[in-house]
C-alpha positions as CSV (number, residue, x, y, z in Angstrom):
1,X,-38.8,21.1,-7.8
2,X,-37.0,24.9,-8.2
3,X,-34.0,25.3,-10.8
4,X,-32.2,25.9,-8.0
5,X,-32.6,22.4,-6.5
6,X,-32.6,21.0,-9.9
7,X,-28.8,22.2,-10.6
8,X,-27.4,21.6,-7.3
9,X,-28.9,17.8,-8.0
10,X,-27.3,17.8,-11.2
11,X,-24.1,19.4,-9.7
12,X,-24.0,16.4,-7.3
13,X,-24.5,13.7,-9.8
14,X,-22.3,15.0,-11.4
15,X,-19.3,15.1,-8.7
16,X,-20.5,11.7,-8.0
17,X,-19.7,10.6,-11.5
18,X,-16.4,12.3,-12.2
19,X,-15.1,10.6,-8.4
20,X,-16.2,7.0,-8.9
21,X,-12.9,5.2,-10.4
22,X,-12.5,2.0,-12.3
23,X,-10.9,-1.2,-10.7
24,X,-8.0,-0.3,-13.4
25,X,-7.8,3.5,-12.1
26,X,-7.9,2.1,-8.4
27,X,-5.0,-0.2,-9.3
28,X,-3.1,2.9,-10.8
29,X,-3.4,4.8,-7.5
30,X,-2.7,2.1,-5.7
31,X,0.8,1.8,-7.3
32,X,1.3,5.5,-8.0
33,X,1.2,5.6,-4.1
34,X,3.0,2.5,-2.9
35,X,5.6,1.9,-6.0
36,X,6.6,-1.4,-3.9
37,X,4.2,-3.4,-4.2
38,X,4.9,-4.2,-8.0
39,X,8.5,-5.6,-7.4
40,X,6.7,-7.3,-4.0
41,X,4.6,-9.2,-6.5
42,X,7.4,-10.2,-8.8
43,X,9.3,-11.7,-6.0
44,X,6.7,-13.6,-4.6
45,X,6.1,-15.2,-8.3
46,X,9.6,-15.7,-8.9
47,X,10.0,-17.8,-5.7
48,X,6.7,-20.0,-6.0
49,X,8.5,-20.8,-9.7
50,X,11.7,-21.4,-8.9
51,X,10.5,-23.9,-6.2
52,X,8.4,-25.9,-8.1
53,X,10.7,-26.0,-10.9
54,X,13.9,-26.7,-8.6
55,X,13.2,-28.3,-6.1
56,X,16.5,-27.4,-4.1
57,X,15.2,-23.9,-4.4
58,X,13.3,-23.4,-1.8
59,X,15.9,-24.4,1.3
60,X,17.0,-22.5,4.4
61,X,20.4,-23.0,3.0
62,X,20.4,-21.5,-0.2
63,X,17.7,-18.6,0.9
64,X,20.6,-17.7,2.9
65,X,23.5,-17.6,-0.2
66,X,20.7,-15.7,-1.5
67,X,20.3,-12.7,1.1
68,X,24.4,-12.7,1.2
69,X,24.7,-12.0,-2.7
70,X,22.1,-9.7,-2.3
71,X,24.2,-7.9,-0.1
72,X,26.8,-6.2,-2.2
73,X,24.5,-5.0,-5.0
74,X,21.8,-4.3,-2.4
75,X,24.0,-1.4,-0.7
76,X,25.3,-0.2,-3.9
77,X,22.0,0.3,-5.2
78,X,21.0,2.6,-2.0
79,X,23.6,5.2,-3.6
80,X,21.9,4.6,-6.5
81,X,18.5,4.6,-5.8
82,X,19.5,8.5,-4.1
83,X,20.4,9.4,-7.5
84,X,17.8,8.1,-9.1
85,X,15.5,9.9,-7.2
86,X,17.1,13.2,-8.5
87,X,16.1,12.4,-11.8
88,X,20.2,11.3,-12.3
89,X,22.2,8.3,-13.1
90,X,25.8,6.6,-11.9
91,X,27.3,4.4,-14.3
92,X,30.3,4.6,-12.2
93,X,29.1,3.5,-8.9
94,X,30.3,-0.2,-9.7
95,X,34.2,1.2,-10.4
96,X,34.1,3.6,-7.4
97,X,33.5,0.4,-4.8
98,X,35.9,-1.7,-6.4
99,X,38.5,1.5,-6.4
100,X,37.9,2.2,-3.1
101,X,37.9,-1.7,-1.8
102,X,41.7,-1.8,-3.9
103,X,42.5,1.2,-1.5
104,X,41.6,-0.2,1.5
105,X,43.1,-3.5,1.0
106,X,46.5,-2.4,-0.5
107,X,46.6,0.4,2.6
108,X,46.6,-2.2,5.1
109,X,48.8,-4.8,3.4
110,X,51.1,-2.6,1.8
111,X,51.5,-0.3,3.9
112,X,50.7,-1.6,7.1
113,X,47.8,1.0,7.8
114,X,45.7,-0.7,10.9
115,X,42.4,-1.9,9.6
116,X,40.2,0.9,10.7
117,X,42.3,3.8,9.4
118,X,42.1,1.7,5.8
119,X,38.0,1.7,6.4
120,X,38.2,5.5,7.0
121,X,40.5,6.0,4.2
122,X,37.9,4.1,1.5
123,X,35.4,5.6,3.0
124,X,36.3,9.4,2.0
125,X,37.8,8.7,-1.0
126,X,34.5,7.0,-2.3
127,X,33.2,10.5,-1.4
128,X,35.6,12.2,-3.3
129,X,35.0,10.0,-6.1
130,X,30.7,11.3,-5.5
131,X,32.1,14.5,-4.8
132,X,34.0,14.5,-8.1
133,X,30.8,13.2,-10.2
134,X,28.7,16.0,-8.1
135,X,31.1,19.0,-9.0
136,X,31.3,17.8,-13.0
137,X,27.3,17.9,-12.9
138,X,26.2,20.9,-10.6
139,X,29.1,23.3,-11.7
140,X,29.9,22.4,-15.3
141,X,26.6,21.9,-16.1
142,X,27.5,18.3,-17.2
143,X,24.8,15.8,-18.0
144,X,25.0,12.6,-14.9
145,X,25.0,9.9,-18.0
146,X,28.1,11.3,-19.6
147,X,29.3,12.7,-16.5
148,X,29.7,9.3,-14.9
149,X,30.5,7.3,-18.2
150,X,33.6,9.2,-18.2
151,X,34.4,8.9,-14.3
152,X,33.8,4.9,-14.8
153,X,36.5,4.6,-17.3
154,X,38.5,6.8,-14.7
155,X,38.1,4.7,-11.9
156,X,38.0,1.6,-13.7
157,X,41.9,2.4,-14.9
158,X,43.0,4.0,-11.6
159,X,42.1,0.3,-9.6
160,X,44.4,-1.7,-12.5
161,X,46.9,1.4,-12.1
162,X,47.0,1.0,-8.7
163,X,46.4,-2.9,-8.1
164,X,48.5,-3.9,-10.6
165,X,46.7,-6.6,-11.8
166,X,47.4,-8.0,-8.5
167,X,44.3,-9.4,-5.8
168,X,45.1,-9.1,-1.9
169,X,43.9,-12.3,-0.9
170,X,42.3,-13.0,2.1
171,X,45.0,-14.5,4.0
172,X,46.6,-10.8,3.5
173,X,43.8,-9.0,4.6
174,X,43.4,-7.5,7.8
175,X,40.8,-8.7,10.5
176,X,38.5,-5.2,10.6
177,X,38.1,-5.4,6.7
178,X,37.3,-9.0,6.6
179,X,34.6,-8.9,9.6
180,X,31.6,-8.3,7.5
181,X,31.9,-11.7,5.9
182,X,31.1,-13.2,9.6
183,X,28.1,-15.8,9.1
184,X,25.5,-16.7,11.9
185,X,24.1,-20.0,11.6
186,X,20.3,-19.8,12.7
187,X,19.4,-23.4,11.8
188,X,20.6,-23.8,8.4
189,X,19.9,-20.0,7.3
190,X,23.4,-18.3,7.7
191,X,23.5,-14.5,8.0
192,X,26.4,-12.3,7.2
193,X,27.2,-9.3,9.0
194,X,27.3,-7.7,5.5
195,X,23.6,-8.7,5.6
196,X,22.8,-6.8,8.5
197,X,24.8,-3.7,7.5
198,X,23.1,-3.2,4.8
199,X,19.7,-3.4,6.0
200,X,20.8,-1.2,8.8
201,X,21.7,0.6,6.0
202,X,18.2,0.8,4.1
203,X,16.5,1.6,7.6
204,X,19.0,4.9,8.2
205,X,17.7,5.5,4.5
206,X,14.4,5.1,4.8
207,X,14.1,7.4,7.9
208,X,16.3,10.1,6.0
209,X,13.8,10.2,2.7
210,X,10.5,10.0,4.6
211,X,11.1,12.3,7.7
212,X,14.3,14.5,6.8
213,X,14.1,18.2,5.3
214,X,16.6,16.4,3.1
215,X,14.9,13.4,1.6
216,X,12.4,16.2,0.9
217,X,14.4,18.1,-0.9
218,X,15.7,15.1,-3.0
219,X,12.1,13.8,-3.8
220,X,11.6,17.9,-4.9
221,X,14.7,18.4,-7.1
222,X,13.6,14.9,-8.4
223,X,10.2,15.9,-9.2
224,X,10.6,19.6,-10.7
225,X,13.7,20.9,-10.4
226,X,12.5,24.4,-11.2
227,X,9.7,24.2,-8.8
228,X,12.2,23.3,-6.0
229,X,13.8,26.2,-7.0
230,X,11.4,28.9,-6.6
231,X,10.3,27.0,-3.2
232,X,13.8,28.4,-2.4
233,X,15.6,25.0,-2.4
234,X,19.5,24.7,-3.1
235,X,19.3,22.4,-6.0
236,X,22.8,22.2,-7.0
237,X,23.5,21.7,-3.2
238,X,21.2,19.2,-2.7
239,X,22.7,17.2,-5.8
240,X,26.1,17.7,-4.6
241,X,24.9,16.5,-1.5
242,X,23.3,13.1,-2.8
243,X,26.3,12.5,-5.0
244,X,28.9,12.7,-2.1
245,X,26.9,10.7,0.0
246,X,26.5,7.9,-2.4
247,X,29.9,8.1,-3.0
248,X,30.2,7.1,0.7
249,X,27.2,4.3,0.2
250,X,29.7,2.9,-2.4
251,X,32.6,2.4,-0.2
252,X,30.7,0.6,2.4
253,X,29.4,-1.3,-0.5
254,X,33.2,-2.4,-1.0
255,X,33.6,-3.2,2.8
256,X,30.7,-5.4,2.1
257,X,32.0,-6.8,-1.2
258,X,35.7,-7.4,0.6
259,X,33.9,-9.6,3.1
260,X,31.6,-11.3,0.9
261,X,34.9,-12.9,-1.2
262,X,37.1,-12.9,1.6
263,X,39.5,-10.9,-1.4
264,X,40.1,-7.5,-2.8
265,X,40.6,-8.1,-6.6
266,X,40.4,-5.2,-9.5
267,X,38.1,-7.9,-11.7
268,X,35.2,-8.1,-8.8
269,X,32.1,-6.4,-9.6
270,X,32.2,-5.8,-13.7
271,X,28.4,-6.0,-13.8
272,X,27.6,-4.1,-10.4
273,X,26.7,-0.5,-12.6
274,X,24.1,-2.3,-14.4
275,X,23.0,-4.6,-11.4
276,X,22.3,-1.7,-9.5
277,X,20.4,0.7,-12.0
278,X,18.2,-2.7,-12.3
279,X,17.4,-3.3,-9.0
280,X,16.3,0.5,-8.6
281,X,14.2,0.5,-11.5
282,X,12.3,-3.3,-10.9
283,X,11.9,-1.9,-7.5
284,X,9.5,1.1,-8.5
285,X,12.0,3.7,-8.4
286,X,11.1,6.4,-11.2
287,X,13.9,7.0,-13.8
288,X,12.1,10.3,-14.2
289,X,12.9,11.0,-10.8
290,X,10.7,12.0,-7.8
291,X,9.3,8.9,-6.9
292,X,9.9,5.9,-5.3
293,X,11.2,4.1,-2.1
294,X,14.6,2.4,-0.9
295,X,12.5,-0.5,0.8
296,X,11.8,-1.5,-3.4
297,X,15.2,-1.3,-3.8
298,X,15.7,-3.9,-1.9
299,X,13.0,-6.3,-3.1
300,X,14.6,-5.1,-6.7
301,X,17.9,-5.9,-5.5
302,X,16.4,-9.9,-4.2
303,X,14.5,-10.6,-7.5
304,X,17.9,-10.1,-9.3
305,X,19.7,-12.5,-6.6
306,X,16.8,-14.9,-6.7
307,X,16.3,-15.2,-10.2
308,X,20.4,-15.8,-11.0
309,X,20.1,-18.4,-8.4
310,X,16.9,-19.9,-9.6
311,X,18.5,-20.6,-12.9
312,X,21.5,-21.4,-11.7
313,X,20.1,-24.1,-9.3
314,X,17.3,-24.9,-12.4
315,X,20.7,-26.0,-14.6
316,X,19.7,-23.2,-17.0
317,X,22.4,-20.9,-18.5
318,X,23.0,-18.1,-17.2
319,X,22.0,-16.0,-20.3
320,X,18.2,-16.5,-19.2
321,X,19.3,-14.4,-16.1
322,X,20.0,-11.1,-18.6
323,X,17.2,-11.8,-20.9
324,X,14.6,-12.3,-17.7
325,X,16.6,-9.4,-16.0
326,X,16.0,-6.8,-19.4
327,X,11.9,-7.5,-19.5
328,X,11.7,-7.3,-16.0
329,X,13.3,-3.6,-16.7
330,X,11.1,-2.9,-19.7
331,X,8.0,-3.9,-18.1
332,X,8.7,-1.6,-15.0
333,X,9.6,1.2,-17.3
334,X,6.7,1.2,-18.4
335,X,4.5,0.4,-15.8
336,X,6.0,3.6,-14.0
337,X,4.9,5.8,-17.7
338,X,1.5,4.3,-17.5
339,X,1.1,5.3,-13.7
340,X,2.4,8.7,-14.5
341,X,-0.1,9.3,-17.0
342,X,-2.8,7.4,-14.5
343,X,-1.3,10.6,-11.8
344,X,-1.6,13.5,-15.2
């Protein structure tokens, strides 16, 4: 045998070698390029549990009280998972959609505004309000963490300025604003329209990340914001972009939120902020930014409905439901670290 043929052996063996990957490597890859499936596995455990430890788990009937909680903090956590993506962070997402539901109701009532013209009306002012949190961060230079600590305090005092401690109530609420708490019966499993905005919602979404110039340019800015930038992407517009539009994402979360309690009160949705970041992060999304997918978003946003009902129906208290809730985050934290070092 030459040297020649010798080397170029060696060379291959080599190739061969350095390409083969372990079962654990595989798994990394795996995960690294479908972030979902994690969260996909979580639910599925969480559902065999809660069924053979409450038995009145598992019905059509309370899968469907499940999918309609889901509802609310699934839509606010599309905003949210846009953010995320960017490498930011709203802690004022949960104030902004009970703001802007206190504006909608009291517009109508109040002021006798027809229904629609009160939709519209939430609807841009919860893109002022992600207008507002986009302008502090692109053009002051502001980080999104203190940036939107300070906007929810601001928001959170303009609904009890404005509502007055008082809740519209649902006889005082007009049709248009109550219509997504409309439930279809299918044989014990009741759907909301709320439901099925929402995951209209996540499909628009979807489509808009994966086949969009922009949900190209969010995964970029998310990724390497520097990178983006010499690629010749806008990244201050394309933040002020996904802020404003989950600003938007927020209002229709208070539509949602209006019909799912029939009500428009300035005490709904005091955990929403933190239900939201958690149901982006279980569902894969990085909190580095860059990766992830609204589709695990939504399985986040389930396991967080599934497991408060779980315990709920289980007789446990509801205290379980934060201390599951904060492993389930730590343990996805850093699951997404080890896959990033699996990618480096």
């Amino acid at each position: 045998m030459s040297e020649t043929t010798a080397t170029s052996a060696g060379y291959d063996a080599a190739e061969e070698f350095l390409g083969r990957q372990s079962g654990l490597q595989r798994l990394q890859s795996l995960l690294h390029s479908y972030p979902w499936l994690s969260p996909a596995s979580v639910l599925i455990i969480a559902v065999v549990v809660f069924s053979v430890v409450a038995p009145n788990f598992a019905t059509l009937s309370n899968f469907g009280t499940i999918t309609q909680q889901t509802a609310v903090i699934g839509t606010l956590a599309i905003g949210q998972t846009l953010i995320i993506l960017t490498a930011g962070i709203d802690l004022s997402c949960g104030a902004i959609m009970v703001f802007t539901s206190m504006v909608m109701a009291k517009t109508a009532f109040e002021n006798g505004v027809p229904g629609l013209p009160s939709l519209l009306l939430g609807v841009l002012v919860g893109g002022l309000a992600g207008f507002l949190n986009g302008i502090l961060i692109t053009r002051v230079n502001l980080p999104p963490f203190i940036v939107t600590l300070g906007t929810l305090g601001i928001f959170t005092s303009l609904t009890l300025l404005y509502a007055t401690g008082r809740t519209v109530r649902n006889r005082e609420l007009v049709p248009e604003l109550k219509w997504l708490g409309k439930g279809l019966d299918l044989g014990g499993f009741t759907i909301t329209t709320g439901v099925l905005v929402m995951l209209a919602l996540y499909a628009i979404f979807a489509y808009v990340l994966r086949f969009t110039s922009w949900g190209t340019h969010v995964y970029a800015v998310g990724d390497d914001p520097d990178a983006a930038r010499l690629a010749g992407i806008q990244v201050n517009r394309v933040l002020l972009s996904v802020y404003t539009v989950a600003g938007v994402i927020f209002a229709l979360a208070a539509w949602v939120l209006i019909g799912r309690v029939n009500a428009a009160s300035p005490n709904s949705g005091i955990d929403a902020n933190l239900d939201s970041i958690t149901a982006v992060v279980i569902g894969g999304t990085s909190l580095f930014g860059g990766r992830g997918r609204v589709v695990g978003t939504l399985i986040g946003a389930l396991i967080v409905s599934v497991v408060e009902s779980g315990l709920s129906i289980a007789g446990l208290d509801q205290a379980y439901k934060r201390l599951a809730i904060g492993i389930l985050i730590i343990v996805a934290v850093a699951a997404d670290q080890w896959i990033r070092r699996a990618r480096a």
